[in-house]
C-alpha positions as CSV (number, residue, x, y, z in Angstrom):
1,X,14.1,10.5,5.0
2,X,12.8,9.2,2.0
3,X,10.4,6.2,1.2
4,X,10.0,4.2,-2.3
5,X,7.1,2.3,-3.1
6,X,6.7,0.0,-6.7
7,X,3.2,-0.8,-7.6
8,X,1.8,-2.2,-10.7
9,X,1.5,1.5,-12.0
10,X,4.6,3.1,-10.9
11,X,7.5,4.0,-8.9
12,X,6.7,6.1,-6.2
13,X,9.7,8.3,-4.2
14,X,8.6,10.7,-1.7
15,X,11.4,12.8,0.5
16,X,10.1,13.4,4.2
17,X,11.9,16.2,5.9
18,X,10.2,15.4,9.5
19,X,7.1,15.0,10.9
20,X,5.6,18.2,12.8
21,X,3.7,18.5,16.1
22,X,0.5,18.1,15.1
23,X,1.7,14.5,13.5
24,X,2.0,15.5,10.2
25,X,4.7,14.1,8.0
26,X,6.3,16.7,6.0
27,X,6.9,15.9,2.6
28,X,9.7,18.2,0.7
29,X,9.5,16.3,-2.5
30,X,7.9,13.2,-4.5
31,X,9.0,11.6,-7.6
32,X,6.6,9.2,-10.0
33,X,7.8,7.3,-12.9
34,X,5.1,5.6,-14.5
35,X,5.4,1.6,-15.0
36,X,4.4,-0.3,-18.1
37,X,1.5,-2.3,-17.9
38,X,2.8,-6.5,-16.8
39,X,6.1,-4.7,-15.6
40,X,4.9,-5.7,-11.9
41,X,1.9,-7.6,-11.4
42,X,-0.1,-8.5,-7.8
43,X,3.6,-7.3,-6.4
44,X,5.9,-9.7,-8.2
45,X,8.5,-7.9,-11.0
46,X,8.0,-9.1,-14.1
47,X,10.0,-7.0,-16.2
48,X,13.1,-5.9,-13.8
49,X,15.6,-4.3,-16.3
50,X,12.0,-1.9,-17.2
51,X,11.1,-1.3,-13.2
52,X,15.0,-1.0,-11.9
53,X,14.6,2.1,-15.0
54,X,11.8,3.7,-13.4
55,X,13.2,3.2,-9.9
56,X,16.3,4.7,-11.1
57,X,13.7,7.7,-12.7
58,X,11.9,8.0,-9.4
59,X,14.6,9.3,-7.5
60,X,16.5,11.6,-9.5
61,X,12.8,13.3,-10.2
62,X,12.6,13.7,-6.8
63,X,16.0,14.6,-5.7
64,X,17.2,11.6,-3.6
65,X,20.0,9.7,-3.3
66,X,20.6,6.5,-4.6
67,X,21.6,4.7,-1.1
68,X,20.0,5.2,2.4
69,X,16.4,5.0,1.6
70,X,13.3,2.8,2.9
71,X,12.1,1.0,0.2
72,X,8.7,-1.8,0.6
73,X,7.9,-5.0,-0.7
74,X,4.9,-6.2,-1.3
75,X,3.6,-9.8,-2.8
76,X,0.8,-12.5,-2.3
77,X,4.0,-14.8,-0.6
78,X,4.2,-13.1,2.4
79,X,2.6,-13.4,5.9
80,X,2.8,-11.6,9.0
81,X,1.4,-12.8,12.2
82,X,2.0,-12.5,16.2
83,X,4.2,-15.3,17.9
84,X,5.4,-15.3,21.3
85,X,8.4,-16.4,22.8
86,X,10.4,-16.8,26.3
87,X,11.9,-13.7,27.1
88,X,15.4,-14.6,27.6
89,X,16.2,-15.7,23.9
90,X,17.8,-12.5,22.8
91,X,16.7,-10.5,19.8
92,X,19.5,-11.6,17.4
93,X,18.7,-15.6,18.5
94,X,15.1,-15.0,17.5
95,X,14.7,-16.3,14.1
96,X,17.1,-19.2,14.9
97,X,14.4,-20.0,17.5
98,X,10.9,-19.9,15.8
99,X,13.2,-22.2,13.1
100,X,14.0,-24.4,15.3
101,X,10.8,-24.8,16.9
102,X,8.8,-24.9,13.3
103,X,6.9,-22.4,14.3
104,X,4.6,-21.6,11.0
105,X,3.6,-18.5,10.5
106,X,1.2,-19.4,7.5
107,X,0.4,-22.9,6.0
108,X,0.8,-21.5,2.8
109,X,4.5,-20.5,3.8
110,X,7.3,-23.1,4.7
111,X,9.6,-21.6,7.0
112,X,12.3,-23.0,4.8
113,X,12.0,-21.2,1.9
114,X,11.0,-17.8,3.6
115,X,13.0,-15.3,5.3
116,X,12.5,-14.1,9.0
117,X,11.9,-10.8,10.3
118,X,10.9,-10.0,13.7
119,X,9.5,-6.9,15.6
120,X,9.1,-6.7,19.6
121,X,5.6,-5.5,20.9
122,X,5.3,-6.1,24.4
123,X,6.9,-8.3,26.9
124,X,4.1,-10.0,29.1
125,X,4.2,-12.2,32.3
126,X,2.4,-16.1,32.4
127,X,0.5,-17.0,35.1
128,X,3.3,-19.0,36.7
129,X,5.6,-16.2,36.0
130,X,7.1,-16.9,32.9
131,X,8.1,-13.7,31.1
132,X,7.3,-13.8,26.8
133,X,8.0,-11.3,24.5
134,X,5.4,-10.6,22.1
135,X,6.6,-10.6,18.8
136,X,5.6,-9.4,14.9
137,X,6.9,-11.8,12.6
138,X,6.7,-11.5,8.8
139,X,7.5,-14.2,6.6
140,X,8.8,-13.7,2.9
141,X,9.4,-16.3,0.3
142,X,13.2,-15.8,-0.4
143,X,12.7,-16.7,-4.4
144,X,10.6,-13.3,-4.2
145,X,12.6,-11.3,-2.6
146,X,15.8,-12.0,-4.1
147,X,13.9,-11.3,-7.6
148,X,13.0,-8.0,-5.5
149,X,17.1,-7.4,-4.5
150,X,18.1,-8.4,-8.3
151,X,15.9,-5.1,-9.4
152,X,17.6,-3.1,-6.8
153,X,20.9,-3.9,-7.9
154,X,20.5,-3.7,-11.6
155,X,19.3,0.1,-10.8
156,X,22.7,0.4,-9.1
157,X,21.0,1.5,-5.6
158,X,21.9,0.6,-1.9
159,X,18.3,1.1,0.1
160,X,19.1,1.2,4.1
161,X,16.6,-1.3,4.6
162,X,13.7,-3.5,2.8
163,X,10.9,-2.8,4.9
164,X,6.9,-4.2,4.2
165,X,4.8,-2.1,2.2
166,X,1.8,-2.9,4.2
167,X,3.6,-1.2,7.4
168,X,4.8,1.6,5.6
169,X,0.5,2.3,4.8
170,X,-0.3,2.1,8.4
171,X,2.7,4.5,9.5
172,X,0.7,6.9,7.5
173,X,-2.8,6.3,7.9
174,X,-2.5,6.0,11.8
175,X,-2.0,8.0,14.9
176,X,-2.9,6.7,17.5
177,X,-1.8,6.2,21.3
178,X,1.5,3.8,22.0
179,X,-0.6,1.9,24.5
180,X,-3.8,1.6,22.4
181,X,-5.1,-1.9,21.8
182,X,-7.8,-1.1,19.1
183,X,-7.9,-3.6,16.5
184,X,-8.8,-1.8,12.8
185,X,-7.8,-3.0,9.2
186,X,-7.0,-1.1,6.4
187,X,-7.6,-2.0,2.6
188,X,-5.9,-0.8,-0.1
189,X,-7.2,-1.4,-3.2
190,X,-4.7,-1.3,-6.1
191,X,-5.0,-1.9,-9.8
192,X,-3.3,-6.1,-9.6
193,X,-3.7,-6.5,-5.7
194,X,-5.7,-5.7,-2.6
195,X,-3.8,-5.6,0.6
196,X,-5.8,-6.4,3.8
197,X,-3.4,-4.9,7.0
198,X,-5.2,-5.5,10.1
199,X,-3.3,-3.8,13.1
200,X,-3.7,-3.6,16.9
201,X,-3.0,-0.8,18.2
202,X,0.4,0.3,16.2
203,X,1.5,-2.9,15.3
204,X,0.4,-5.3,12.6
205,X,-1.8,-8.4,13.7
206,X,-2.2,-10.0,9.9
207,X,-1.3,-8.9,6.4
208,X,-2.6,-10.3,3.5
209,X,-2.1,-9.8,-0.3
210,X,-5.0,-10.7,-3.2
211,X,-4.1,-10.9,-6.5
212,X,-6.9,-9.1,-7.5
213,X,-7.9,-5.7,-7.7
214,X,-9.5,-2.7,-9.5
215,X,-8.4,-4.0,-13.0
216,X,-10.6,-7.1,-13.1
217,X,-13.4,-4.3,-12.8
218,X,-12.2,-2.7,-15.6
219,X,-11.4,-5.6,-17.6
220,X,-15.4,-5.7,-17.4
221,X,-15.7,-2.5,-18.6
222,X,-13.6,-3.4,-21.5
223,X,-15.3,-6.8,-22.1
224,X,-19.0,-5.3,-22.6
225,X,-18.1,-2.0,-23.8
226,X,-14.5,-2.2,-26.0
227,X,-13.2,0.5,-24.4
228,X,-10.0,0.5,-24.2
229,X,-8.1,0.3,-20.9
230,X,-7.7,4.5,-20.4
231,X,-11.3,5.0,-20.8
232,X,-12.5,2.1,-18.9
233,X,-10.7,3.0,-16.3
234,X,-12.0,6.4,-16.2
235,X,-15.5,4.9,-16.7
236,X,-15.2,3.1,-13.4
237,X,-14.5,6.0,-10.9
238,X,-17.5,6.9,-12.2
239,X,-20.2,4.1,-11.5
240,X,-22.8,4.8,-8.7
241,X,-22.8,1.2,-7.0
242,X,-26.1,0.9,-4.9
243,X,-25.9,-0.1,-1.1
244,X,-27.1,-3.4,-2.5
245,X,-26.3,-6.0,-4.4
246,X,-29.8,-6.6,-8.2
247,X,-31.3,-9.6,-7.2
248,X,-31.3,-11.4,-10.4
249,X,-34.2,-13.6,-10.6
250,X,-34.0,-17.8,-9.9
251,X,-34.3,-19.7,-13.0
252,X,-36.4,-22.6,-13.2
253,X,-35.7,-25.0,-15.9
254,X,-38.5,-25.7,-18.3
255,X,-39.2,-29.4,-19.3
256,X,-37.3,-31.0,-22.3
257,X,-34.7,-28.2,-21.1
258,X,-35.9,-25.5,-22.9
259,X,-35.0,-22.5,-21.1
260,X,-36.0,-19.8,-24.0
261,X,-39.0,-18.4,-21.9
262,X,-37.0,-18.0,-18.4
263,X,-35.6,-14.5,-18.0
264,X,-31.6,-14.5,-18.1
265,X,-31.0,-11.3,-15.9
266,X,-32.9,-9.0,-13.4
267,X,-35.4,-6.2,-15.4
268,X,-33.8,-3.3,-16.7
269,X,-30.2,-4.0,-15.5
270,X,-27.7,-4.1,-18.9
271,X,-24.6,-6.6,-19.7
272,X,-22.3,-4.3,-18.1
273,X,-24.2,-3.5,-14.9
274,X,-24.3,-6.8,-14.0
275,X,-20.8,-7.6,-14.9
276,X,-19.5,-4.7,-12.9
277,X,-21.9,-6.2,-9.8
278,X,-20.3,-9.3,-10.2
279,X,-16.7,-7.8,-10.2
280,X,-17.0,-5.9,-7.4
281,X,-19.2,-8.1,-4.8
282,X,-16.2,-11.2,-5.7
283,X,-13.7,-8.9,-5.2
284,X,-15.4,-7.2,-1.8
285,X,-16.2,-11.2,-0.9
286,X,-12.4,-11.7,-0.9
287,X,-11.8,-9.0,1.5
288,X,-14.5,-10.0,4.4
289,X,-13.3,-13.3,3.7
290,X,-9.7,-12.1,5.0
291,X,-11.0,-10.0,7.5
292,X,-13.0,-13.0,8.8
293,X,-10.5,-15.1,8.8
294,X,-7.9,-12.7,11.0
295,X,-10.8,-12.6,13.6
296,X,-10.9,-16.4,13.9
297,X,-7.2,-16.4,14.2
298,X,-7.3,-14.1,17.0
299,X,-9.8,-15.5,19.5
300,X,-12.6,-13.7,17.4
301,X,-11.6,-10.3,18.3
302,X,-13.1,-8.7,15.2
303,X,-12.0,-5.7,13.5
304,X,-13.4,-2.1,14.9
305,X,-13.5,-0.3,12.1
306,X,-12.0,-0.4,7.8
307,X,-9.7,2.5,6.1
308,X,-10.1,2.3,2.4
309,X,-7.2,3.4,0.2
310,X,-6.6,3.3,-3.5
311,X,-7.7,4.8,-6.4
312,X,-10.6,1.4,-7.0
313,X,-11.9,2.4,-3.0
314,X,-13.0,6.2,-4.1
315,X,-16.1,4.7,-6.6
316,X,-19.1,5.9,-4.9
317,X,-21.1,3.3,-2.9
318,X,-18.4,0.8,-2.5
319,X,-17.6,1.9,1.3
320,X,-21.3,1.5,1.8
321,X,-21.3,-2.1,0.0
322,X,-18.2,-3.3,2.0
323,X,-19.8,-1.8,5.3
324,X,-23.4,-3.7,4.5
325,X,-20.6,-7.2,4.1
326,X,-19.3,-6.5,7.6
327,X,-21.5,-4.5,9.8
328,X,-18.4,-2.5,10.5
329,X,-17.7,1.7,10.2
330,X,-15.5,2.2,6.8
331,X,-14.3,5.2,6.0
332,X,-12.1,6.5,3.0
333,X,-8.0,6.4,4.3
334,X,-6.0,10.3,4.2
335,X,-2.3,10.3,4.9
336,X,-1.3,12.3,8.1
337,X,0.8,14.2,5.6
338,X,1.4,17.6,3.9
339,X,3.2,19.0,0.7
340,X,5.6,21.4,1.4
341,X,5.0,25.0,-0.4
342,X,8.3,24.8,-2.7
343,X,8.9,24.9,-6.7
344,X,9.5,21.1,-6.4
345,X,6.4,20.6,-5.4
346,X,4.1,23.6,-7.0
347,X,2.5,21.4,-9.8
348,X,1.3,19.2,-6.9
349,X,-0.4,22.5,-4.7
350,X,-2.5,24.1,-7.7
351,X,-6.1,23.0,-5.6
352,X,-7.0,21.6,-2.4
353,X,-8.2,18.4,-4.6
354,X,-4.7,17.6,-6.3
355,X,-3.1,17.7,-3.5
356,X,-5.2,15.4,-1.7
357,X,-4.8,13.7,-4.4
358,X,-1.2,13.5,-4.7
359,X,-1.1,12.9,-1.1
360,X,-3.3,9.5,-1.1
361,X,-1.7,8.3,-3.6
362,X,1.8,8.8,-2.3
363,X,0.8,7.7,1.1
364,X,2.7,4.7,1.3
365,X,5.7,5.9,0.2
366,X,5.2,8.6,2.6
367,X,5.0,5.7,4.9
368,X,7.6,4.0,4.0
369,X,10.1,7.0,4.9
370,X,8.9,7.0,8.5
371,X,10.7,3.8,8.8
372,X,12.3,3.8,12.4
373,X,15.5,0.9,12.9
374,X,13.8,-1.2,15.6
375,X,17.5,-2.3,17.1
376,X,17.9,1.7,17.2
């Protein structure tokens, strides 16, 4: 089985031989081809001749063939959201039916220009005895995803299926009970885009996609110290964010509007600190905001608990900042995955820390090759 994931960064291939009894995925090898910077940006291809290359890389790298694999899509025009609907359409009239109907799943999303996927959950009775199947739908703008097939194609692959990025995440992240109901959200924090998943139980409730992420951070970084974009970013995994936000003074105008008195920024904090603040509490703003808003559109039920993922989620004290947003546990997000002990993938297995690592960052990829046929 074997899973590809594109991010702004790279190409990600990982090669699943199974997953064991204990419910860890076994991964036999991975493969990583590092992206240009602007190739792909907030999940839309920008360069595809440079990304269908690196796709192209991936794979041989890791030792996978250029058909038959699960690879995920991920962009700010998508949206996935439950619908129900009478229990007697059949599964292949489904789409045809939520068209007919207009049934929306997002108002930024015209059921027009989007294609249709559906996934059956449960199949529940009314009270007057009506049976409804409850179904995930996901909603793609078709301009996005044929730029997506154009890539595939000029890299001279055949996937087995296009499945959603955000899915493949929570295939790894979670293991959990088929009958649970628990509603929980993971984040994943990337360098162009922050994907909020929100799932109940093991299937996804919402999914949205900022276009924003860890690089507006750094582009801080670079702003007040001229770093370049290497060293900022390695300057940023290592800020200490505090469990709150300075409290920067309120400015009171002096008459004539002279203003050369009034202190321009909390005591002792620098340029950068408060640029960094700034950065993050927008960007963690964004995120509650989302969360928020899939509790509203679910009769309130509000998430249980937050998974962080991505490289942006590991800088010490953000958990604790986005947990003081929401009044909700968050925790730091580790695959349910394990690197075989081969030569493919010894560079990977030198210390318990690369490999967990290796493993975080390959977890949706890992994911990804989970993928089940849902007509199987």
């Amino acid at each position: 089985m074997v899973g590809v994931e594109i991010s702004s960064t790279a190409v990600r291939v990982a090669r699943v031989r199974g997953v064991d009894s204990e419910g860890f995925a076994a991964v036999s090898a991975i493969g990583i081809a590092p992206l240009r910077e602007g190739a792909v940006i907030a999940g839309k291809i920008k360069n595809h001749l440079v990304v269908s290359q690196a796709l192209d890389r991936a794979l041989e790298i890791a030792g996978a063939r250029r058909y038959d694999f699960i690879i995920g899509f991920n962009a700010p025009d998508l949206a996935v959201g439950r619908l129900a609907l009478p229990h007697e359409i059949k599964p292949e009239e489904r789409v045809l039916a939520l068209r007919t109907n207009d049934r929306q799943i997002s108002p930024t999303l015209s059921l027009a220009q989007s294609v249709l996927s559906t996934n059956e959950v449960t199949v529940d009775m009314t009270g007057d005895g009506r049976a409804m199947t409850q179904l995930v739908v996901a909603a793609v703008l078709r301009e996005e995803l044929e730029s997506f097939q154009r890539m595939i194609a000029l890299a001279g692959c055949q996937p087995r299926a296009i499945d959603l990025s955000a899915a493949g995440l929570m295939r790894a992240l979670v293991r959990a009970r088929t009958d649970s109901s628990e509603v929980a959200t993971i984040v994943d924090i990337g360098e162009t885009s922050t994907t909020i998943i929100t799932r109940q139980g093991l299937h996804l409730r919402s999914v949205r996609v900022l276009t924003t992420g860890g690089r507006a951070i750094t582009r801080t970084i670079m702003t007040e110290t001229g770093e370049d974009q290497e060293a900022a970013t390695k300057r940023r995994q290592l800020l200490q964010l505090g469990t709150e936000s300075t409290d920067l003074p309120i400015v009171v105008a002096a008459p004539y509007g002279s203003t050369a008195d009034a202190p321009s920024r909390a005591p002792g904090s620098t340029l950068l600190e408060e640029g960094v603040e700034k950065a993050v509490d927008q960007l963690l703003d964004q995120v509650a905001t989302s969360i928020e808003n899939d509790a509203t559109n679910y009769g309130n039920t509000f998430t249980n608990g937050i998974t962080l993922t991505g490289l942006t989620a590991q800088i010490p004290g953000l958990k604790n900042r986005l947990n003081q947003r929401l009044g909700v546990p968050v925790q730091l997000g580790r695959p349910w995955a394990r690197l075989e002990k081969n030569r493919q993938n010894l560079p990977y297995l030198q210390d318990h820390e690369t490999t967990a690592s290796t493993l975080s960052e390959m977890s949706t990829a890992i994911g990804l090759a989970l993928w089940k046929d849902p007509q199987a």
